[in-house]
C-alpha positions in Angstrom: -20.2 1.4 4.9 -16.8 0.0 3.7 -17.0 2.6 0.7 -17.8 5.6 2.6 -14.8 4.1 5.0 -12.6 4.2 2.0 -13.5 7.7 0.7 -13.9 9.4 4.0 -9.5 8.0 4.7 -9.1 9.5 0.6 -10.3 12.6 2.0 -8.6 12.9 5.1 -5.0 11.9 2.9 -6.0 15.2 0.9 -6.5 17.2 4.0 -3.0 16.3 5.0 -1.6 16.8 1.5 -2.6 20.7 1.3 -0.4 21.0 4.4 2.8 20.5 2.1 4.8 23.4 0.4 4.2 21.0 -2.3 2.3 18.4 -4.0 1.2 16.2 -6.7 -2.3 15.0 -6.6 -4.3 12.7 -9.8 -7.9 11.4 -9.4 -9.0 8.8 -12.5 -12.2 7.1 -12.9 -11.7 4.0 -15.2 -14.7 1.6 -17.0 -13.9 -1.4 -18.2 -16.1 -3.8 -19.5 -15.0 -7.4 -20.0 -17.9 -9.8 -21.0 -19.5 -11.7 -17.7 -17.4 -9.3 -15.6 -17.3 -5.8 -15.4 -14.8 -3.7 -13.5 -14.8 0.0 -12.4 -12.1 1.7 -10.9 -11.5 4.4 -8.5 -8.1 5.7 -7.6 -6.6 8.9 -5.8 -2.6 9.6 -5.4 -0.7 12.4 -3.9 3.0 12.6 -4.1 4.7 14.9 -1.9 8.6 15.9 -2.3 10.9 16.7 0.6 14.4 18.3 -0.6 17.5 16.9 1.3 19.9 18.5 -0.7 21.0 19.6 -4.0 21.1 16.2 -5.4 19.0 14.2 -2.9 15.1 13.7 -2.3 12.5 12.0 -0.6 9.1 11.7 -2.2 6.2 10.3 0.0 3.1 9.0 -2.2 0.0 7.8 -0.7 -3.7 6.8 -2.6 -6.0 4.4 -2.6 -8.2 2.3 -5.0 -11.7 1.1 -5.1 -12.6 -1.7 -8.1 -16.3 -2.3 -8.4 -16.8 -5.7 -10.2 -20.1 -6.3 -11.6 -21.0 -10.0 -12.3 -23.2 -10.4 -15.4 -23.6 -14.1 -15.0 -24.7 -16.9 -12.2 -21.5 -18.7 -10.8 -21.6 -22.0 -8.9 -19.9 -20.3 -6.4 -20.8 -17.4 -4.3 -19.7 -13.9 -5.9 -20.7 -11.4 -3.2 -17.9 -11.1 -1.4 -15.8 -10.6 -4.6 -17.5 -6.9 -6.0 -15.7 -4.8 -3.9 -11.8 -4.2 -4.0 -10.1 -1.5 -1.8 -6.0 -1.2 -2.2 -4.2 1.3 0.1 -0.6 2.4 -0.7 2.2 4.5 0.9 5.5 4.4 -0.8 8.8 6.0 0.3 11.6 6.9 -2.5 14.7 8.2 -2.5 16.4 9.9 -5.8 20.2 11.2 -5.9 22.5 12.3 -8.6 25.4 9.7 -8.2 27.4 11.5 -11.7 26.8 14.3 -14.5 24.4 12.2 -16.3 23.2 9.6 -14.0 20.7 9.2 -11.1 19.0 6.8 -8.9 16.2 6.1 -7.7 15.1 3.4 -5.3 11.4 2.8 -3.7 10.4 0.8 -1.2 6.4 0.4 -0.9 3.6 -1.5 1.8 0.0 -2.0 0.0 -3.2 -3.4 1.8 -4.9 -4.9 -0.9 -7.8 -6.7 0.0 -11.8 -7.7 -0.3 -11.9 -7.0 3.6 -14.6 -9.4 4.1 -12.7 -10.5 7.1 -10.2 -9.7 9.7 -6.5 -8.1 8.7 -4.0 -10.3 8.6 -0.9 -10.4 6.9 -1.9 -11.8 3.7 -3.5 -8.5 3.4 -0.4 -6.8 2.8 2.3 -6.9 -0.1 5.3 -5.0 -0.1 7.3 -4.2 -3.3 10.1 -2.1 -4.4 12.6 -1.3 -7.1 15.8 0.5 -8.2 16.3 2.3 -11.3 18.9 4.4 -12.6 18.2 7.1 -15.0 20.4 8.6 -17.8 19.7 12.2 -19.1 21.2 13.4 -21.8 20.6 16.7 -24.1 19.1 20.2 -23.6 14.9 21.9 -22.6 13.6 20.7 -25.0 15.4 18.5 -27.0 16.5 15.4 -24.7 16.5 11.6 -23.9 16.4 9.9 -20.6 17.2 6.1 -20.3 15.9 4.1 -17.1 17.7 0.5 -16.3 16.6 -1.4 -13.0 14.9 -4.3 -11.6 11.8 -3.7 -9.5 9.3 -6.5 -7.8 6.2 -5.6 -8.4 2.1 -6.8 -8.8 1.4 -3.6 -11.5 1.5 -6.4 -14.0 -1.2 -9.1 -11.6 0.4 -11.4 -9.2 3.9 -10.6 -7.4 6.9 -11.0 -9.8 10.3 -9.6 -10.4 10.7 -7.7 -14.0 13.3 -5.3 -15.4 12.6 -2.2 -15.1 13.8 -0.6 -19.1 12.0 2.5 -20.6 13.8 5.2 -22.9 11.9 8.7 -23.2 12.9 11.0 -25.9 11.6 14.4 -26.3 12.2 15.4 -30.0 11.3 18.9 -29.7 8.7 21.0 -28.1 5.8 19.6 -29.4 6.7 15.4 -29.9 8.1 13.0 -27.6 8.0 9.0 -27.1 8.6 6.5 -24.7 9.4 3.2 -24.9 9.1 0.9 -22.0 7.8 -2.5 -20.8 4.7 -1.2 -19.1 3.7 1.6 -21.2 4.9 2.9 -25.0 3.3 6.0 -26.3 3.9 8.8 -28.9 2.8 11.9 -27.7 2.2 15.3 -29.6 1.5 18.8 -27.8 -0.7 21.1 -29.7 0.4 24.0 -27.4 1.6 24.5 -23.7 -2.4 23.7 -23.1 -3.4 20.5 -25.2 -1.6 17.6 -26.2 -2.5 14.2 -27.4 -1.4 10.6 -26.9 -1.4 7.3 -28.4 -0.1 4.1 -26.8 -0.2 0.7 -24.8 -0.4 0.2 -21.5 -0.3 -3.0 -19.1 -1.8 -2.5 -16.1 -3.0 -5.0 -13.4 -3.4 -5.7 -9.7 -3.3 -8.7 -6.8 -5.3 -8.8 -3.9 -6.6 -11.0 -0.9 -9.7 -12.7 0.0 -9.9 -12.3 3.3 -12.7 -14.3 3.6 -12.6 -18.5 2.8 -13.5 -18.8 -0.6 -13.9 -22.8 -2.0 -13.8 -23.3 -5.8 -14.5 -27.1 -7.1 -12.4 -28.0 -3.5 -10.0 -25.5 -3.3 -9.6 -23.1 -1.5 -9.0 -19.6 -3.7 -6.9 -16.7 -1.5 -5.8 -13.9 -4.6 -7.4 -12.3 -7.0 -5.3 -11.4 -9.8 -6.2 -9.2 -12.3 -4.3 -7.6 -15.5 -5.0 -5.7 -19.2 -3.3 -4.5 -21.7 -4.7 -1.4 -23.2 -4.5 0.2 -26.6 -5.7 4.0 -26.5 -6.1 7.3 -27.2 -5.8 10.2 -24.3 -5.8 13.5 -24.5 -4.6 16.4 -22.3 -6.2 19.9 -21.3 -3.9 22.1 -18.9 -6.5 24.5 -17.2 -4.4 26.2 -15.7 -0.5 26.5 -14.2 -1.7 23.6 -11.7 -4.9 21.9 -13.0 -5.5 20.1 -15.9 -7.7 16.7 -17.0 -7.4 14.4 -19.1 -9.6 11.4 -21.1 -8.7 7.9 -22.2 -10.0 5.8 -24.3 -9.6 2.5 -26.3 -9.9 -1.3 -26.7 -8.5 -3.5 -24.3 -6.1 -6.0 -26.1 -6.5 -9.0 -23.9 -8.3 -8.6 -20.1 -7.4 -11.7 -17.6 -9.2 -11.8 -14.1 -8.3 -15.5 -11.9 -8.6 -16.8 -8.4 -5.6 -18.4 -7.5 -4.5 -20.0 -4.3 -1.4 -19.1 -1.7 1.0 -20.4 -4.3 -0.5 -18.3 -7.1 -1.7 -21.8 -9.0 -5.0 -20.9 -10.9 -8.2 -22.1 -8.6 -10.7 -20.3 -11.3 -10.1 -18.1 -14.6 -13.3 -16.1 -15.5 -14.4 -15.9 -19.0 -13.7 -12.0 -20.2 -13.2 -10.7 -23.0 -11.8 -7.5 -24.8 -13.8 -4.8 -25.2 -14.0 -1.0 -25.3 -12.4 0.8 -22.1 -13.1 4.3 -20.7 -11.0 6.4 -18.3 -11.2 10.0 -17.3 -9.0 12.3 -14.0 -7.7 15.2 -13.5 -4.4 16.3 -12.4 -3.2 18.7 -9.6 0.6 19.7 -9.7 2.1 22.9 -6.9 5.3 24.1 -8.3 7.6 26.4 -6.2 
């Protein structure tokens, strides 16, 4: 029932979307098996734009994820009420041109992220947000763009503050790279249609247990989860808008824990690195 909950509010947020003059809109599917545990992942996310002005916009993003965790082994504790995930998200942001080359960007966003096994509370929630100013420098297709902030975030497992340092660089038309804490990649682009890319990314999440949840004595309130992946995706535009794409590669290190309301470790399961899987596609309205 709670999955046909969560897919039924995915598809009313789409409904809502198409109203927009314009959009942004990526669906991925994501397996990734870890030993005792395996994890799959569902997620949706629309963006929409609103122009203020010349130099000043608001982008509105909403989505949703659903993580299926399979549990391979027989735990001392009950695991039932840990196999499904559900994270809702809306974020606001705000971008401005504050000189010739510099702009920034600050986001401010509210998550429900939780095992809903019981009844909302605030624990359910975690808010997060950042600021980021970006540098770009050269021509089409020639260019760089440097990114310096702080955000506090949980894409990395439980809540923390990190900076925020990435520089892009788009050689020519057909190879870029990006460097970055949560994602470096070289990319190469066949043609305007296909295009292939090679890096690491660290990915994770936190979430509640809204239900009580005793480990040797303690009692465990968060699940935190985070990866690192090493892979291979490639690119297919279909058309001006659509396009899809497929990921894969081996998962460098996978850690999944149950900690308490301090974040001190109540349980760490055994996983282990394996082979990953992950495959979307990609909606994009352009004026």
């Amino acid at each position: 029932m709670k999955v046909r909950l969560f897919f039924l509010g995915l598809f009313f947020v789409c409904l809502h979307s198409k109203a927009q003059d314009r959009e942004f809109f990526r669906f991925s599917y994501k397996l990734n098996p870890m030993g005792d545990v395996e994890m799959n992942e569902t997620s949706v996310r629309f963006t929409i734009p609103t122009k203020i002005s010349e130099d000043k916009f608001l982008f509105h993003t909403i989505g949703g994820s659903y993580y299926d965790f399979s549990y391979h082994d027989t735990f001392y504790f009950q695991t039932e009420n840990l196999e499904n995930i559900y994270s809702f998200h809306y974020t606001l942001a705000y971008n401005q041109k504050v000189s010739e080359n510099w702009r920034m960007h600050m986001y401010a966003r509210i998550a429900l992220n939780s095992n809903l096994e019981g009844s909302l509370s605030t624990s359910d929630f975690f808010p997060t947000g950042g600021m980021v100013f970006n540098k770009r420098k050269g021509g089409k297709t020639n260019f760089s763009n440097l990114s310096l902030g702080v955000a506090y975030t949980t894409r990395l497992g439980k809540p923390r503050v990190i900076p925020v340092i990435k520089y892009y660089k788009q050689i020519n038309a057909f190879m870029a790279y990006n460097i970055g804490l949560a994602e470096t990649f070289f990319k190469y682009s066949f043609d305007q249609r296909k295009s292939l890319k090679f890096g690491i990314q660290l990915n994770g999440f936190n979430a509640n247990i809204s239900n009580s949840l005793y480990v040797d004595g303690k009692q465990a309130s968060n699940i935190v989860f985070s990866t690192g992946n090493l892979g291979l995706e490639y690119n297919y535009k279909l058309s001006e808008s659509w396009s899809i794409f497929g990921r894969g590669g081996y998962s460098l290190w996978n850690t999944y824990a149950l900690e308490d309301d301090d974040y001190n470790k109540v349980y760490e399961f055994d996983t282990t690195t394996n082979w990953f899987f992950s495959t979307g596609i990609k909606f994009n309205f352009s004026k």
